[in-house]
C-alpha positions in Angstrom: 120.4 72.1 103.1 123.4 72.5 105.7 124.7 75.0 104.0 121.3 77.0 103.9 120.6 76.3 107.6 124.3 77.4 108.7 124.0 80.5 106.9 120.5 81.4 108.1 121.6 80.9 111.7 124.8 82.8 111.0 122.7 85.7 109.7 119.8 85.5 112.6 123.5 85.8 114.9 124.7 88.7 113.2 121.5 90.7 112.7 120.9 90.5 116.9 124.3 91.6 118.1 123.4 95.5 117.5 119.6 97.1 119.4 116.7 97.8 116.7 116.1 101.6 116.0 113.0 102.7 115.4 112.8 103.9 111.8 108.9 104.0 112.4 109.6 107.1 114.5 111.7 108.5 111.7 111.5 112.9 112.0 110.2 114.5 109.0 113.4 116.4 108.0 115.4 112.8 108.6 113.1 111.6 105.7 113.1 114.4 103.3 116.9 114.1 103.6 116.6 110.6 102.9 114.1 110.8 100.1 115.9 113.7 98.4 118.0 112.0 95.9 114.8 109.7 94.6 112.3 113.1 94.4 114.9 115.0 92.6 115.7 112.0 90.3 111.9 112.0 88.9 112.2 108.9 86.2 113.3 105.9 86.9 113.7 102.4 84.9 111.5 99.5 85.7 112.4 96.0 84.9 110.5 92.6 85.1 112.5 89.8 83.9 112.4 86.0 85.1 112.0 82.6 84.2 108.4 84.2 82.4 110.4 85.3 80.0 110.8 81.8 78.2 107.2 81.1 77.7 107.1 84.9 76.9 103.1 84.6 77.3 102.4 81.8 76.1 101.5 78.2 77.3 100.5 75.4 75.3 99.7 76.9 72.6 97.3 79.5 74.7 98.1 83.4 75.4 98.2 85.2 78.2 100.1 86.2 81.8 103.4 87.2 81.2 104.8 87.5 84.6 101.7 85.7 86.2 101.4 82.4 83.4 102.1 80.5 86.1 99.3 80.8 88.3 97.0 82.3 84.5 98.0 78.6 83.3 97.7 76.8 86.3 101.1 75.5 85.3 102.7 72.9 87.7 105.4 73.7 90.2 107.5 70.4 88.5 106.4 71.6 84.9 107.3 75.3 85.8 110.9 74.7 86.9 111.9 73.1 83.4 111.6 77.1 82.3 115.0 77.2 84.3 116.7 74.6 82.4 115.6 76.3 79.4 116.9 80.1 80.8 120.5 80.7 79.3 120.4 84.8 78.1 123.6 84.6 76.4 122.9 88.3 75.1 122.9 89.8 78.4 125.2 92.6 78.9 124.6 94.5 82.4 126.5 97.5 80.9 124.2 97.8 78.0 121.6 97.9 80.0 122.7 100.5 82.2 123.5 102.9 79.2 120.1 102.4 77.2 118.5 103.7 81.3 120.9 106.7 81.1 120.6 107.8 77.7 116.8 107.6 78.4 117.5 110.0 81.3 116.6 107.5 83.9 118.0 108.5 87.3 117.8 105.0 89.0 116.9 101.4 88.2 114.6 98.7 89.7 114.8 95.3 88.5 112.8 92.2 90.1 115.2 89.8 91.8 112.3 87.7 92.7 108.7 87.7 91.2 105.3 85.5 92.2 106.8 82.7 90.8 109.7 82.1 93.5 113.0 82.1 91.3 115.5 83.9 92.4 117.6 86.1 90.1 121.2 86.0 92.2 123.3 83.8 93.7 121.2 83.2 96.8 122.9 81.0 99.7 119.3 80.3 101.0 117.9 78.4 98.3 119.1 76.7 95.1 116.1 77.7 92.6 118.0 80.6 91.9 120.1 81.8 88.6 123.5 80.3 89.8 122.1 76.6 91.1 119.1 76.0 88.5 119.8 77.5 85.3 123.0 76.5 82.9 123.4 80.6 82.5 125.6 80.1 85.5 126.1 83.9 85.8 125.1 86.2 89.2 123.0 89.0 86.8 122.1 91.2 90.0 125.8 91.4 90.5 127.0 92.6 87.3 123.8 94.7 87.1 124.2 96.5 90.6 128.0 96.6 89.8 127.1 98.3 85.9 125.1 100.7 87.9 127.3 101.9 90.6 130.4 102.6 87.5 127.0 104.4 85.5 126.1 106.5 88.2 122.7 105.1 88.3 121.1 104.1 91.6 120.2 100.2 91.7 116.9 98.8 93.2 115.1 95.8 93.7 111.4 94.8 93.3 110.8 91.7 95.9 107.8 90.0 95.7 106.1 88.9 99.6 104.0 86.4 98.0 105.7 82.9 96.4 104.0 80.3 94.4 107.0 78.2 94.5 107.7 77.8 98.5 105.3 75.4 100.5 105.4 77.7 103.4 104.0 80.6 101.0 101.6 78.9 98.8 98.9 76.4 100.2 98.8 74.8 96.6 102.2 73.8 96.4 101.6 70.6 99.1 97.6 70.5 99.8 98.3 67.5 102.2 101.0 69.8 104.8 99.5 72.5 106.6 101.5 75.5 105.8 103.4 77.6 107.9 103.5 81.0 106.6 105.6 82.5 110.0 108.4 79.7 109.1 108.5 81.1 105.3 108.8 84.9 106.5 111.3 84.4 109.0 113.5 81.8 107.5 113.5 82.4 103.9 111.4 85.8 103.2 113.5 87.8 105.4 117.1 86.1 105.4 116.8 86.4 101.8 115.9 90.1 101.9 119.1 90.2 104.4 121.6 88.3 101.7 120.0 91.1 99.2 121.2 94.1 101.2 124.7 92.6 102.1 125.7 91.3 98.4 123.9 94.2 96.6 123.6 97.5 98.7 120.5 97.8 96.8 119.1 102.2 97.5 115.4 100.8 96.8 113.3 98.3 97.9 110.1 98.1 96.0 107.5 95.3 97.3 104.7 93.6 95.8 101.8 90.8 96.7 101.3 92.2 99.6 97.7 91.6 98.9 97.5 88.1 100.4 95.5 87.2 103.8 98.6 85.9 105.4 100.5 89.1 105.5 99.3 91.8 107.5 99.9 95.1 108.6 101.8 95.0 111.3 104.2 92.3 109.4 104.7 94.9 107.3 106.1 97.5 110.0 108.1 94.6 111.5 109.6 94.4 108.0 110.2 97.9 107.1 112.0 98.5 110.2 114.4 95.5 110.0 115.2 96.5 106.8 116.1 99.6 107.8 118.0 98.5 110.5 120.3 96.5 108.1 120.4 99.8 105.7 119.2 103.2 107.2 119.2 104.9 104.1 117.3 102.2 102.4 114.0 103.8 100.7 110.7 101.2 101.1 107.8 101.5 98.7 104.0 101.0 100.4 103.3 97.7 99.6 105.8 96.4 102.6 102.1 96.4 104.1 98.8 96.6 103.5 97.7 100.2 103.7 97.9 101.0 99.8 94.3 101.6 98.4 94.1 99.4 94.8 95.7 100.5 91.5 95.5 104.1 92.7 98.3 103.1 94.9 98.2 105.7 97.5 97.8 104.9 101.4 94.0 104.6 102.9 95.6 105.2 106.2 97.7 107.0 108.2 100.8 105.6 109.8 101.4 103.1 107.5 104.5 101.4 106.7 106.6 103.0 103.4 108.2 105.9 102.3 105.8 105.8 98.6 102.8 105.2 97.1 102.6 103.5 93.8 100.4 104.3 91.5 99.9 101.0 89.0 99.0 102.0 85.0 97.6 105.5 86.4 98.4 109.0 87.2 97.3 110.3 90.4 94.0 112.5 89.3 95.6 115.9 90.4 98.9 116.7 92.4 99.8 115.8 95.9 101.9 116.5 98.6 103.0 112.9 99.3 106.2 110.8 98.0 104.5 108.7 95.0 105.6 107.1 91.9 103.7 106.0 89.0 104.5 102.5 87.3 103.8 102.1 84.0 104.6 99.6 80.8 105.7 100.2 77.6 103.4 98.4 75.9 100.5 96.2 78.1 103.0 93.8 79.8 105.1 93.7 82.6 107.6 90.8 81.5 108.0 89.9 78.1 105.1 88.8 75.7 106.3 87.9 72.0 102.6 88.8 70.7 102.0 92.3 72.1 102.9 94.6 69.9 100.8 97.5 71.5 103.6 99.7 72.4 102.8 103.6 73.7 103.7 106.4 71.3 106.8 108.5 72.6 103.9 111.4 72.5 102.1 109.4 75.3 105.1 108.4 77.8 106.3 111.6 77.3 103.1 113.6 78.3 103.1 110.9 81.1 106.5 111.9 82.7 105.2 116.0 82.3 101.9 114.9 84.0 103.7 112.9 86.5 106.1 116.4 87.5 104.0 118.6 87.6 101.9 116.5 90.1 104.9 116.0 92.0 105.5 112.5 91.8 108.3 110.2 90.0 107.8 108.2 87.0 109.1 104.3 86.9 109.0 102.9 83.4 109.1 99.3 82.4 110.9 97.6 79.4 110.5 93.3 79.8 113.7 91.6 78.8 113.2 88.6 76.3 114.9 85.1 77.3 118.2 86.0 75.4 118.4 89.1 77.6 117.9 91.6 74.9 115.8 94.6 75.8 113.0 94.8 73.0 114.1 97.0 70.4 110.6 99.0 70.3 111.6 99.6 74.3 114.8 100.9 73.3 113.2 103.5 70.4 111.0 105.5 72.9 113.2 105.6 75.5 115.5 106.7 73.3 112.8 109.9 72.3 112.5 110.3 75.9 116.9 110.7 76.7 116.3 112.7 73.5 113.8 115.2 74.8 114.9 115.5 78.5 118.5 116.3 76.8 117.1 119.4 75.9 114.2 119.4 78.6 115.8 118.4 81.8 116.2 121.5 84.4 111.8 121.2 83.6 112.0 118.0 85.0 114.4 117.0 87.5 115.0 118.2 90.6 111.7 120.4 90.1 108.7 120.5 92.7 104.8 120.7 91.6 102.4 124.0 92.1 99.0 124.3 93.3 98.0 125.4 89.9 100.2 122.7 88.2 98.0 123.1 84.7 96.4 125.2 82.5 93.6 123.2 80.1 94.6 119.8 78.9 97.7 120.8 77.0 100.0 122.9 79.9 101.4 121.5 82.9 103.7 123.5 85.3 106.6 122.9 87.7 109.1 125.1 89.7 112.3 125.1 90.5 113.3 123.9 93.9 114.2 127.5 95.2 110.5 129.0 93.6 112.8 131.6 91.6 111.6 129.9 88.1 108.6 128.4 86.9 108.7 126.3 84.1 105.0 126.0 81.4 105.5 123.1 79.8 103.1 122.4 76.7 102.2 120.0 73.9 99.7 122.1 71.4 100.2 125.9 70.4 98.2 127.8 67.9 99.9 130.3 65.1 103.2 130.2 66.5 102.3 131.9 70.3 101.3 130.2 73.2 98.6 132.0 75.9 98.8 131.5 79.5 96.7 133.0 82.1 97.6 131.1 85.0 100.4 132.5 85.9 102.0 136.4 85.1 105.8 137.3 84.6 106.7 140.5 86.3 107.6 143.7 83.7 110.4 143.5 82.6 111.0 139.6 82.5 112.8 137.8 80.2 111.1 134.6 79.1 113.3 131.7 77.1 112.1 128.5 75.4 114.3 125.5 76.5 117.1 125.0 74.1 116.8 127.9 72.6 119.6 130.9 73.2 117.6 133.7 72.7 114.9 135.6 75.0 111.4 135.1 73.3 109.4 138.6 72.8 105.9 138.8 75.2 102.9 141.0 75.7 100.6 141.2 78.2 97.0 140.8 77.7 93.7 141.2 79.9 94.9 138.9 82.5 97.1 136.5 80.8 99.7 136.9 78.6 100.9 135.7 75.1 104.6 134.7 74.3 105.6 134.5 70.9 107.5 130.7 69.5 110.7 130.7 68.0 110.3 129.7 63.8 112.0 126.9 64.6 111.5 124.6 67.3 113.9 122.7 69.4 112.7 119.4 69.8 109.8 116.8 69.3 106.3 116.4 71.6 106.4 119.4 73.9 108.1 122.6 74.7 109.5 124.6 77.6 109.5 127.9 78.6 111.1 129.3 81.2 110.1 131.6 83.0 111.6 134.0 86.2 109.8 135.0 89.4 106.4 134.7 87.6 103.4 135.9 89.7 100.5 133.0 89.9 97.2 134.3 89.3 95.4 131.5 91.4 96.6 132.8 94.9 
């Protein structure tokens, strides 16, 4: 406990010896500059993986919770810890990792370094429930993961949870008898934790969660984003730092809150929008690892998803839940091996693209453009008899249209208001196709 308390006081010393900015008052250029990198990056790799990962959802015998079987269970904070004794991933290999995310195309990875359930997944000097101190694994997995990253090219980020089952100052359960103290958990563990994070890891995202709970309120939130920000300027902060997101849709009810995203949970924003946002979604119906669910997405699906999600204008953060050993599930690894597949061929549709107005056409066309407007791209999943019709939008005469990994120019005619491109005999890849198209004139304006 002396070492915890020297270091905390050491930190409180070094974090008061420069004056607090306000990033609240951050211009709007500052933050499109800021946010650049993350909107251009579009998909992103999501991973939940924890001491939940031994009972891999399932508790005496009874399923269900995954991430939450803790608190699903009711499982005791003494009984709980043994999953620590038990957590040894001998098959964990940070690099591997790192290359499944960039074969999938995934610009940037987020990986929980602490969940609900308390345990931390670094070497943390502020507590010994962590992966160094509690486990016989013995290994710091945040450091070879933010170190695999930064050699991969891949930005590294953290999901944090605000809410913690296992600290007495966070969780009124944990010692019913001791009146908790809620301000004494945010300032000297919540934050100086946050703090160790930044310094050891240089982390380019922090995304927040359980923000839900009565003791945290707005205004902690602010307080929060802006000492983050202080301690790493170009640090990028998701919306639940606060309070303002508005349920699973994920998007702020307010204005002026606190975060640079909204977050989407499971869903797809119902039509495009001019705000950052980013749309989390599982592989199969869990977060962390469950050994009995076997209801994994089609690469069809996750694949529409991430079109949907562009041509809305939003990013797409996709989760895989590492099993106790530290393997990846196989199943993860095939479809996001379909995705790296398709965006191989598909990327200049995808990345670094912006949404239109009339980002769609029917249920089976989605659209996005090009940064500089010069080239819009009419993504689709269903043609009939070898052509495709579009009447949204019109290519100027003498246009040359091209289908995404193919060489060749496609021939086109014009119709009464639309226009009808014939498909190549051959196709270039799997689930949906490209075309590109230059300085096209949209028939909604």
């Amino acid at each position: 406990m002396k070492k915890i308390g020297l270091f905390m006081a050491g930190l409180a010393l070094s974090c008061s010896v420069f004056a607090q900015k306000n990033y609240l008052e951050e211009s709007k250029s500052a933050k499109i500059q800021r946010m650049q990198w993350w909107e251009d990056g579009t998909f992103g790799m999501f991973i939940h993986w924890g001491l939940y990962a031994v009972p891999a959802g399932e508790y005496n015998g009874k399923g269900g919770g995954a991430e939450w079987i803790m608190e699903t269970h009711k499982i005791p904070t003494p009984e709980y810890e043994k999953y620590a004794q038990q957590f040894d991933p001998q098959k964990f290999d940070a690099k591997k990792w790192v290359s499944i995310a960039k074969a999938a195309g995934a610009k940037y990875i987020v990986i929980t370094s602490k969940h609900h359930d308390g345990f931390s997944m670094w070497d943390s000097k502020v507590t010994t429930y962590d992966i160094m101190d509690a486990t016989p694994f013995k290994r710091d997995i945040l450091k070879e993961l933010s170190d695999a990253c930064k050699a991969g090219g891949i930005k590294f980020g953290l999901y944090h949870s605000i809410m913690d089952w296992h600290h007495p100052n966070a969780n009124p359960k944990q010692k019913p008898e001791v009146q908790p103290e809620f301000s004494k958990y945010r300032e000297e563990y919540l934050k100086p934790q946050l703090a160790e994070l930044i310094k050891k890891y240089d982390p380019a995202i922090l995304w927040f969660d359980g923000e839900w709970i009565a003791e945290w309120t707005e205004d902690q939130g602010k307080e929060l984003y802006n000492y983050l920000r202080n301690l790493k300027p170009s640090l990028l902060i998701n919306n639940r730092i606060g309070k303002a997101r508005g349920g699973m849709e994920g998007m702020n009810k307010y204005a002026n809150a606190a975060g640079d995203f909204g977050t989407p949970e499971q869903e797809i924003l119902k039509t495009n929008s001019q705000e950052y946002w980013e749309s989390c979604m599982t592989l199969n119906q869990s977060w962390g690892f469950v050994k009995n669910d076997h209801k994994w997405k089609s690469s069809q699906t996750l694949i529409d998803n991430l079109v949907d999600v562009a041509a809305k204008g939003g990013n797409y953060l996709l989760n895989v839940g590492p099993n106790a050993e530290g393997e990846i599930p196989e199943p993860s690894v095939e479809r996001l091996d379909e995705i790296g597949k398709w965006l191989g061929v598909n990327r200049q549709s995808i990345y670094a693209t912006k949404g239109l107005a009339n980002y769609k056409e029917g249920d089976n066309i989605r659209f996005t453009q090009s940064m500089d407007g010069k080239t819009t791209y009419a993504i689709f999943n269903k043609y009939d008899q070898n052509e495709l019709k579009l009447s949204s939008i019109q290519p100027k005469e003498g246009s040359k249209i091209y289908m995404l990994g193919v060489d060749k120019p496609l021939t086109w005619r014009k119709n009464n208001g639309s226009f009808t491109v014939k498909l190549p005999a051959e196709l270039p890849c799997k689930y949906a196709w490209v075309l590109k198209i230059q300085n096209p004139i949209s028939n909604s304006r």
